[in-house]
Each structure stands twice: as C-alpha cells, then as structure tokens.
N, C-alpha and C positions, 0 to 999 in steps of 0.2 A: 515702351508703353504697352502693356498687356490690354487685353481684354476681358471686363466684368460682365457675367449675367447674372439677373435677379433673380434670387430663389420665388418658385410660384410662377414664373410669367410666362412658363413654355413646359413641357412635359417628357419631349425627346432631343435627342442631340442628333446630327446627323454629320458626318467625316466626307469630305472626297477623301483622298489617298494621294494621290501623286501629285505634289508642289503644296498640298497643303497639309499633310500629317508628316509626310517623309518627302525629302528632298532628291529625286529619283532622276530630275529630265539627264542632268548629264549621261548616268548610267543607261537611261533609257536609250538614248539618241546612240552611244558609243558601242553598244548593243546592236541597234539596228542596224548601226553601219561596216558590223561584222558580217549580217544580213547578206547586205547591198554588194558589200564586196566581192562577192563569192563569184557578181553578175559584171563586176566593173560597173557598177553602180557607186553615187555620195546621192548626202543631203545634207543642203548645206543646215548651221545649224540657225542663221539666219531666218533660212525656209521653214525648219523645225518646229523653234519654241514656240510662235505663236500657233501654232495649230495641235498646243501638246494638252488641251481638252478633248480633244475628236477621239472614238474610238480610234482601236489599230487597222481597222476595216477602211473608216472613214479616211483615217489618215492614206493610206495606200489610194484610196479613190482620189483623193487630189494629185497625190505623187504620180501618180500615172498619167494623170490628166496633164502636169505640168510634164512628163517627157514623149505625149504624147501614143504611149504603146502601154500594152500591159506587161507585168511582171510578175513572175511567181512568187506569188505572195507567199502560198501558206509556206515554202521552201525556207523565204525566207524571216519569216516568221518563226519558224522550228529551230534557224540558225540563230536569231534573234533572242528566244527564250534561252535557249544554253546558253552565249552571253553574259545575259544577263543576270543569268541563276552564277554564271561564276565571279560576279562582281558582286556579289550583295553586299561582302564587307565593308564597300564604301560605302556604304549608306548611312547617314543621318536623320534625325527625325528634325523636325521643326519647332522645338521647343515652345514657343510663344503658344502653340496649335494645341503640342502633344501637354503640357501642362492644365489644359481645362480639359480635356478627355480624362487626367488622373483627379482633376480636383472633382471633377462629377460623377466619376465612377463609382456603382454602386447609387448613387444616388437617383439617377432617373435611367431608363434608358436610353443605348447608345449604338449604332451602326454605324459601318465606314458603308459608301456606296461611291462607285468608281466604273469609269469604264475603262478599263485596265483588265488584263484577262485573269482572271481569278488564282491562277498559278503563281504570278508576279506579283500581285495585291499581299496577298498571304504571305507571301516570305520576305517581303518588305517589312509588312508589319512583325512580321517573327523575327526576324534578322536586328529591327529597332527595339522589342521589347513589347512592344505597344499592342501587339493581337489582344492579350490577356483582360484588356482595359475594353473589347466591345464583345456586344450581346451578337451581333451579327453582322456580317459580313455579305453586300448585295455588290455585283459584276454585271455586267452590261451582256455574260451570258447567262442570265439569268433572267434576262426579260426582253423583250421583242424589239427597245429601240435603246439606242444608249443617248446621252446628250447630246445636243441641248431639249431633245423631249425631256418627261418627268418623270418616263419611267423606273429607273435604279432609286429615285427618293421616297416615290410613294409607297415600293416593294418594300421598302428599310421601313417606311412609315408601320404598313400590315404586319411585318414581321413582330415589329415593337410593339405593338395594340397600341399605338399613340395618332392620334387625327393630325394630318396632314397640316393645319393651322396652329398644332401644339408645338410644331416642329421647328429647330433653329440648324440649318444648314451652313456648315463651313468651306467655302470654295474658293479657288485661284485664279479659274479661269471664265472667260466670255459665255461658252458651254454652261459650263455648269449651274451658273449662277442665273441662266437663261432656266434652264429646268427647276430649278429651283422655286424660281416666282411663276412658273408656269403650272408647278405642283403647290401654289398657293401658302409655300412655307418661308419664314423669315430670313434673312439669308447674310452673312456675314462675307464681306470679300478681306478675306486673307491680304491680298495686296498692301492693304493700306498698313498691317503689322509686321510684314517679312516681306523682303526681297530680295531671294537669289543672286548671287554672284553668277554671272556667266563667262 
C-alpha cells in the first residue's frame, strides 16, 4: 500500500533520514558497537532501537545514565563514524519513502532533516542515490536542539521559503513526529507503510 498526496494541498516535503528514507539502524547500532568495544562496552539492540530518534548526544546521555558513569563519548563517536562510513554499502533506501521524494521531485520543494550527524546523513543518501532528489539537507548541527523539539523542520521549512503549515513531514519515530506537530506541520508516520526487519 503506497502513499498518495494531492497535488495543491501542501507546498513542501520534508525527509527524516534514518528508518524513513534509508534503512540505516542496523549499520547504525553495529557501528556504535565497534565504538563501545574499544571500552568493553555493548548495547544491547533491544536497549537501542527504541531510542534510535534521539540525537547521538541524547542517545549517549541515557546510555550513561543506564551504566551509571560516563563514557568517552566523542572517542567513541570518531570510532563509531569510521564504522560506519566503512559499511555504507549495506545500505538500502526504503522504497515506499524514497518513491514519493522521486515522484515529487522538481515539483515542490524538498529537504531531508535528521538528527543524524551531517557526515553520516550525506553519505547515506549518496551511497542510496537519493541526495540528488533534495533541495537541502538540515542536521541537528545545524540548529540549537535536535528532536523531538521543531527545530531541524522549521530550518528545512526557512531553507525552502515554504510556511511551516505548507509542510508534510515523513517520520519513523516518537521524536520526530513529536517535532513535527510541535512545528505545526502535517506529519506522515512511516510506520504504518514499512517495517524493518530486526
């Protein structure tokens, strides 16, 4: 079952990125936990998926909170990135997703906004094909709070010169879809057309 939008009824498109344009948490998570190992550190992936809309910030501030101490984050962070940049080839996109980014393209405008670090956004969508198909690209360093506040959607909103109520948001997660309606924009849950194998 795809999903149809009516021409005229919205003005902007707006992308998260990770679980809804490209199917990333595995790489993501297998990634971190080249991170973690470095410390004798896991996570499980149990602990992981539901909290795989938090920033990498946010996510680290519960991980710590649940083993009680802190951890060298940015260490493993940097372990984390290389990782990941060496796995891109698994990556797929999410067809049902990445199909109305191509049928719309050109036609309105389009941003992915994610809170995903900018480096890992961009080569996901290059690695899928998919960068070509948006007007811009907004990261949670790019603006002062990442989800579930509104900021990464209204930035995408200004970027686009399209009003925040023009706007149809695609999301996967609690996060996101919180920012979402909280930046006053329409909001599609992915969920109910794709779901990940784990």
């Amino acid at each position: 079952m795809g999903i149809s939008l009516v021409e005229g009824t919205f003005a902007g498109l707006i992308f998260d990125c990770d679980g809804t344009l490209v199917d990333t948490a595995p790489a993501h998570l297998a990634a971190l936990q080249v991170g973690l190992d470095a410390y004798g550190l896991t996570m499980a992936k149990e602990w992981y998926y539901p909290r795989g809309g938090l920033t990498p910030n946010a996510l680290m501030n519960d991980y710590e909170g649940l083993l009680g101490r802190l951890v060298p984050r940015e260490d493993i962070f940097a372990r984390y990135t290389v990782a990941f940049q060496a796995g891109l080839q698994s990556l797929r996109e999410i067809t049902v997703i990445a199909e109305i980014a191509r049928e719309w393209h050109g036609r309105v405008p389009m941003a992915v906004a994610s809170n995903g670090r900018r480096q890992n956004v961009e080569a996901s969508l290059t690695v899928t094909k998919l960068q070509r198909l948006f007007d811009y690209v907004v990261t949670a360093e790019n603006v002062a709070r990442g989800k579930p506040e509104p900021d990464v959607f209204l930035e995408a909103a200004r970027r686009m010169g399209v009003a925040a109520a023009d706007c149809i948001v695609f999301e996967d997660t609690e996060e996101g879809l919180e920012a979402a309606r909280r930046a006053g924009m329409r909001r599609v849950d992915i969920r109910e057309y794709f779901l990940p194998e784990r």
